[in-house]
C-alpha positions as CSV (number, residue, x, y, z in Angstrom):
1,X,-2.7,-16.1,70.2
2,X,-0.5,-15.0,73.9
3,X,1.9,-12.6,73.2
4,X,5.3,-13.6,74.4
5,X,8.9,-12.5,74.1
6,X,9.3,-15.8,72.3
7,X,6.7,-14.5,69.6
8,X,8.9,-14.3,66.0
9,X,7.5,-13.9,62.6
10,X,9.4,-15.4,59.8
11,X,8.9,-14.3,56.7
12,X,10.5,-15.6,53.0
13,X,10.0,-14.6,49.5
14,X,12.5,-14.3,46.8
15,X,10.9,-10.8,45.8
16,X,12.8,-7.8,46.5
17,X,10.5,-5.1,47.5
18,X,10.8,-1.8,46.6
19,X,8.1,1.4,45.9
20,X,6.7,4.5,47.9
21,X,4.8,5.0,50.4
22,X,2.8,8.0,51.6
23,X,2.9,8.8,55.3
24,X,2.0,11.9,56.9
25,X,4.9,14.5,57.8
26,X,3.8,13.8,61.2
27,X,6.7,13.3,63.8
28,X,5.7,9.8,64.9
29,X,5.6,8.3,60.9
30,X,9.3,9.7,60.8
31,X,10.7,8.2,63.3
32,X,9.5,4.6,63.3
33,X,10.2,5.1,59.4
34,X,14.3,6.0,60.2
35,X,14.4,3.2,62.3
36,X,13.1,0.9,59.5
37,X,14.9,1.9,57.4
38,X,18.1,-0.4,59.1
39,X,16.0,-3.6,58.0
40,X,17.3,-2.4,54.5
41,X,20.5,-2.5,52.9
42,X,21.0,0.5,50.7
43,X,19.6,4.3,50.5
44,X,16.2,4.9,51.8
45,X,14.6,8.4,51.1
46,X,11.8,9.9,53.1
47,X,9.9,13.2,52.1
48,X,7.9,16.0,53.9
49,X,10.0,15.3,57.1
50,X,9.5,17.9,59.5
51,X,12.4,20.0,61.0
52,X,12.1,19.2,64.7
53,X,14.9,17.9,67.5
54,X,13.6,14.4,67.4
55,X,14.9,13.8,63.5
56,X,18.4,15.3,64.3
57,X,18.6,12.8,67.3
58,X,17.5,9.7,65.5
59,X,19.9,11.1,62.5
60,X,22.7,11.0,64.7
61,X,22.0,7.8,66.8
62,X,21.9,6.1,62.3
63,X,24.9,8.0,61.5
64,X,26.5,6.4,65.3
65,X,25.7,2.9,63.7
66,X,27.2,3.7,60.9
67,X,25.0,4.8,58.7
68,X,25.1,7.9,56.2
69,X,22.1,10.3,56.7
70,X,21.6,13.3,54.2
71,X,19.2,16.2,54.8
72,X,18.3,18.5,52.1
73,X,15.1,20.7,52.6
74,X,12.7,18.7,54.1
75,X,13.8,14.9,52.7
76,X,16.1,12.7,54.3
77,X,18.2,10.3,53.1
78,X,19.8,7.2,55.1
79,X,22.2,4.8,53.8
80,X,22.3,1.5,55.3
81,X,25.7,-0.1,54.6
């Protein structure tokens, strides 16, 4: 299958999901993980998270669309309105 700009995915379920997953505290999992975290209504908690520049620039970009991010020790907290 071409890759386009046009390519969507559509996905349906009634299922609400919901769990853990283990990542690495790697810098890369963390980031793409805050920025999943918006496909989410609600809090989303993510452990081991390294303290590095990157995290406190993708918490404030969240918190500047409107989000509420919490860090205590090394876990992070987002809450998607």
């Amino acid at each position: 299958m071409a890759s386009s700009s046009h390519d969507r995915f559509r996905i349906t379920g009634g299922c609400r999901l919901q769990g853990e997953v283990s990542v690495t505290g790697a810098k890369n999992s963390v980031l793409k993980l805050m920025a999943a975290s918006l496909l989410a209504t609600g809090k989303t908690t993510i452990r081991n998270v390294p303290s590095i520049a990157d995290v406190e620039i993708m918490s404030d970009l969240l918190t500047r669309l409107g989000c509420t991010v919490l860090h205590t020790d090394d876990t992070v907290t987002i809450d998607v309105p």
